[in-house]
C-alpha positions as CSV (number, residue, x, y, z in Angstrom):
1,X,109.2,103.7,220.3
2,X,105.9,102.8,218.3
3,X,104.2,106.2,217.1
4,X,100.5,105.7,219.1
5,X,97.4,105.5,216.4
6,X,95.6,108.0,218.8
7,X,97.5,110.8,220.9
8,X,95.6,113.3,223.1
9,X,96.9,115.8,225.0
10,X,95.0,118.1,227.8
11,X,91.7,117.7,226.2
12,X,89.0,119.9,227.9
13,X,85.6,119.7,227.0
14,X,82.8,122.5,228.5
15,X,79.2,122.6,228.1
16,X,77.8,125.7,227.8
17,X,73.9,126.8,228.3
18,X,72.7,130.6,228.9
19,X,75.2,131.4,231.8
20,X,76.3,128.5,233.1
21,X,79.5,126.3,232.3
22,X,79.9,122.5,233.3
23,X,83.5,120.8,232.4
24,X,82.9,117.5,230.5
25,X,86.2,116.6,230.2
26,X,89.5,117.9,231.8
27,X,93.3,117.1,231.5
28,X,92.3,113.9,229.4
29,X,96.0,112.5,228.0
30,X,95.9,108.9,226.8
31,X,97.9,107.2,223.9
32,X,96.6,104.6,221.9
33,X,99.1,102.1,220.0
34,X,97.9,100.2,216.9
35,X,96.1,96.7,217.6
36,X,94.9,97.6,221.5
37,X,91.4,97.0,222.6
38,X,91.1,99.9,225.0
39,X,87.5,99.3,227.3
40,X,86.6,102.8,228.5
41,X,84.5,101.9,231.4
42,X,82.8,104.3,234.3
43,X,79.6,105.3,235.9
44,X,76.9,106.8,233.8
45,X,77.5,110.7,233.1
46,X,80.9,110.5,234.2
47,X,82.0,111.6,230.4
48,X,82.6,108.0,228.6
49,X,80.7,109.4,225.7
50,X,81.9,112.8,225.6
51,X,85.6,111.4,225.8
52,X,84.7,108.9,222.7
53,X,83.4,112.0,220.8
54,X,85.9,114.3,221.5
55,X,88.8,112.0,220.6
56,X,87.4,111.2,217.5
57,X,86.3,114.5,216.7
58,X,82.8,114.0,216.3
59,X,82.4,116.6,218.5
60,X,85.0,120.4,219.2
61,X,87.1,120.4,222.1
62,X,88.0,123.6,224.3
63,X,91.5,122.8,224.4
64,X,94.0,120.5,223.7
65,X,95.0,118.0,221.0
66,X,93.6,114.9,219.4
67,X,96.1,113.4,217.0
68,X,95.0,110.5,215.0
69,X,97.6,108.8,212.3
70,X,99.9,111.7,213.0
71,X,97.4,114.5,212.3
72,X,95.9,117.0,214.3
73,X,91.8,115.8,214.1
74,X,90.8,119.5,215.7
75,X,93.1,121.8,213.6
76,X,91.3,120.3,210.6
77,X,88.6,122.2,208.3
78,X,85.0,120.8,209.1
79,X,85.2,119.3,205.7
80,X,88.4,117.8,205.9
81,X,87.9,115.8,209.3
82,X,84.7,114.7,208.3
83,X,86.8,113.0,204.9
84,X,89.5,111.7,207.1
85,X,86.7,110.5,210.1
86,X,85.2,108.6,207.3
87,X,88.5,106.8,205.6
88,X,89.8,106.5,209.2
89,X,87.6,104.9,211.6
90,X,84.9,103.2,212.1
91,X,81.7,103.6,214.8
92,X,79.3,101.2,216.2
93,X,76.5,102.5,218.2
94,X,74.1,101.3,221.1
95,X,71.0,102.4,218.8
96,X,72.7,100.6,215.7
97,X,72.1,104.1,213.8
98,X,71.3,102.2,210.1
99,X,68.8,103.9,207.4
100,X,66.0,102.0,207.7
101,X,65.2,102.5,204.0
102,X,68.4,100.8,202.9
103,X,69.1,97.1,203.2
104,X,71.5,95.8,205.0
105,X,74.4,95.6,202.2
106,X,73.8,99.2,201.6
107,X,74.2,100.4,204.8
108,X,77.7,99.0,204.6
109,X,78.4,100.2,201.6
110,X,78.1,103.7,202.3
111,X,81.0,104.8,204.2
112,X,82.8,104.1,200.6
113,X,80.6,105.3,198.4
114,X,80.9,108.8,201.0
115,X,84.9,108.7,200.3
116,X,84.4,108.1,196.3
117,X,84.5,104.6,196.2
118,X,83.4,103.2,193.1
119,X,80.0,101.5,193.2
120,X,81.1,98.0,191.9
121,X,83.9,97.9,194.7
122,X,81.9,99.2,197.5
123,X,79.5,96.5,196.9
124,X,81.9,94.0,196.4
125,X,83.6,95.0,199.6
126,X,80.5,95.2,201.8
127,X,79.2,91.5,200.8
128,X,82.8,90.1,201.7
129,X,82.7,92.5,205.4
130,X,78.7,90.8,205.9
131,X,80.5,87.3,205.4
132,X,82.9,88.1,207.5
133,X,80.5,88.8,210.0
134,X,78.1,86.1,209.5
135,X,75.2,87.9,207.5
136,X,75.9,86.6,204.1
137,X,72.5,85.6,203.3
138,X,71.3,88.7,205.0
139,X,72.1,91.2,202.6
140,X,69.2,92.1,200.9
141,X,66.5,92.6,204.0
142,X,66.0,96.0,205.9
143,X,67.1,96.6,209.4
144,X,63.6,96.3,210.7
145,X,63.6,92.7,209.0
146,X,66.7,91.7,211.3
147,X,67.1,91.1,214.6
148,X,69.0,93.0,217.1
149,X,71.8,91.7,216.8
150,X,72.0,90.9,213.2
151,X,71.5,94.9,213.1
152,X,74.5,95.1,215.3
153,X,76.3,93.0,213.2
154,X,75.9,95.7,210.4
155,X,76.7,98.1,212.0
156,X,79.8,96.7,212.9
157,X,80.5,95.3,209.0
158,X,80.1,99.0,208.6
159,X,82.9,100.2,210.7
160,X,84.8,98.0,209.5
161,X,84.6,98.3,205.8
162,X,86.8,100.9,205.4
163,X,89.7,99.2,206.3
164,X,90.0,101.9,209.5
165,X,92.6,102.8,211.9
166,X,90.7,102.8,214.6
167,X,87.0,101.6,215.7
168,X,85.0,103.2,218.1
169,X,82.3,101.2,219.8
170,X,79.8,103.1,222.3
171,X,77.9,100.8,224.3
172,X,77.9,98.4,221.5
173,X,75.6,95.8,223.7
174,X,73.3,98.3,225.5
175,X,70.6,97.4,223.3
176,X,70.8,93.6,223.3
177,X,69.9,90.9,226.0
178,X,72.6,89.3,227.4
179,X,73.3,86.2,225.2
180,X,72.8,88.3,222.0
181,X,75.6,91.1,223.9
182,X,77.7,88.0,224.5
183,X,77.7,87.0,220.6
184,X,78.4,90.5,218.9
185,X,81.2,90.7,222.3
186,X,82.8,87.9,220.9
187,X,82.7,89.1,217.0
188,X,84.5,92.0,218.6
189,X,87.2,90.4,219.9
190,X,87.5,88.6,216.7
191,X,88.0,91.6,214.7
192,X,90.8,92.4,217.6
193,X,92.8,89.2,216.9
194,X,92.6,90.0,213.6
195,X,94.5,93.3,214.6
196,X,92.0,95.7,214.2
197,X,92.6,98.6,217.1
198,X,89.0,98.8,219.4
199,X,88.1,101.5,221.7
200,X,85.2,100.7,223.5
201,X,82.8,102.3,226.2
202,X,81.4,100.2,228.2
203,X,79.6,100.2,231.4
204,X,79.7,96.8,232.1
205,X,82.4,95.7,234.1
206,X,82.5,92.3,232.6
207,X,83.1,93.8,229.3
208,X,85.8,96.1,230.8
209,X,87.6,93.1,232.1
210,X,87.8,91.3,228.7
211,X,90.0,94.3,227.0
212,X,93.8,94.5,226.6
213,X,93.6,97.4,228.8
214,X,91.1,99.3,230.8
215,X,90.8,103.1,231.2
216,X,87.9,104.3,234.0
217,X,86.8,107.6,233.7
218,X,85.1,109.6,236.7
219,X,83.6,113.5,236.5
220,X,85.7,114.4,233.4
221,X,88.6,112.7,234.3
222,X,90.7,109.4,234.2
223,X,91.1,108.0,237.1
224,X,92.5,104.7,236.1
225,X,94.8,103.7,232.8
226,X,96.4,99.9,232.7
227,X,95.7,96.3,232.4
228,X,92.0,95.2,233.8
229,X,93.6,93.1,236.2
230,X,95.0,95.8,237.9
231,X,91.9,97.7,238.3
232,X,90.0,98.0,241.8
233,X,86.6,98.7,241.0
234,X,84.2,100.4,243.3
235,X,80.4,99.7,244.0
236,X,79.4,101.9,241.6
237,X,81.1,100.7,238.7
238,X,81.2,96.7,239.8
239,X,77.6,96.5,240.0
240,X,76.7,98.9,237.0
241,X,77.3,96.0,234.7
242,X,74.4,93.5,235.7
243,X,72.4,92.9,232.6
């Protein structure tokens, strides 16, 4: 049997504030074996987001186990998971989340020049992700001098720069109208065919469907772990996907 890329087990996630506790995330288990494109789909505040950050240890867990490449994520030093988060995976956001003072090549750059990467090869390495993403000539200009989906385009040049076990992808079409969330959907699933492992939250339930499998999560909790055309979908999370 395949080692998974990604092994949780019992994850709990609480929120605290002054007296009062609320459970993110309870009893999440779910494996992840290289080259899936896992769609994480479910109703707003049902703990998508919280499950993406917890697994990839962007944020502490309560209890449980995140294993990623063999190695317990949360038994890490603070220092050390950021270094292995960084060599690792990769992260594309709805807001995009580039520096606005840098261009475009040198937001990609960065996630090497974070692990040590020499500055020749970082740069060399970030022009040949932006052609690989269509934004060759776009190197040099800002973020505010690209549109929305050029920026997500960067954004997902940098995840992928690193060469990374695993991408995360958090709403990655939130922020873009529907033909632009249809092109950067499609660059997606070209980076899957090119066996790149995806995780992505979604609450679009056309997106959902177009994974290799689809995990729903309701109040902390999966509800639902298998191929999309085995999932039932309610009214909630049908109709939460209309752009």
């Amino acid at each position: 049997m395949t080692t998974p890329i990604l092994s949780a087990k019992r994850v709990r996630k609480i929120y605290r504030t002054g007296t009062q506790e609320v459970e993110a995330l309870h009893d999440i288990d779910l494996d992840i074996m290289a080259g899936e494109m896992v769609m994480v789909m479910g109703p707003s505040g049902n703990g998508k987001t919280t499950m993406l950050n917890c697994l990839s240890g962007l944020d502490d867990i309560d209890e449980g186990e995140v294993y990623v490449d063999g190695e317990e994520i949360h038994s890490m030093p603070d220092a050390r998971r950021t270094e292995h988060r960084a060599q690792r995976m990769g992260f594309v956001f709805q807001s995009f989340n580039l520096i606005p003072v840098f261009t475009a090549v040198e937001n990609v750059e960065l996630p090497l020049l974070v692990t040590g990467v020499k500055a020749k090869e970082a740069r060399e390495r970030a022009r040949a992700i932006m052609e690989r993403v269509e934004l060759g000539d776009r190197t040099g200009h800002r973020p505010t001098e690209l549109s929305g989906g050029e920026q997500q385009r960067v954004a997902i040049a940098r995840a992928l720069v690193s060469n990374p076990a695993i991408v995360w992808a958090d709403e990655p079409t939130g922020n873009l109208d529907s033909h632009t969330a249809d092109a950067v959907l499609s660059l997606l699933h070209e980076v899957h065919d090119a066996g790149q492992t995806l995780v992505v939250v979604t609450h679009d339930s056309g997106i959902g469907a177009s994974g290799t499998r689809l995990v729903q999560v309701r109040d902390g909790g999966i509800t639902f772990d298998g191929p999309p055309e085995d999932f039932v979908g309610d009214a909630s999370v049908a109709g939460a996907g209309a752009h």
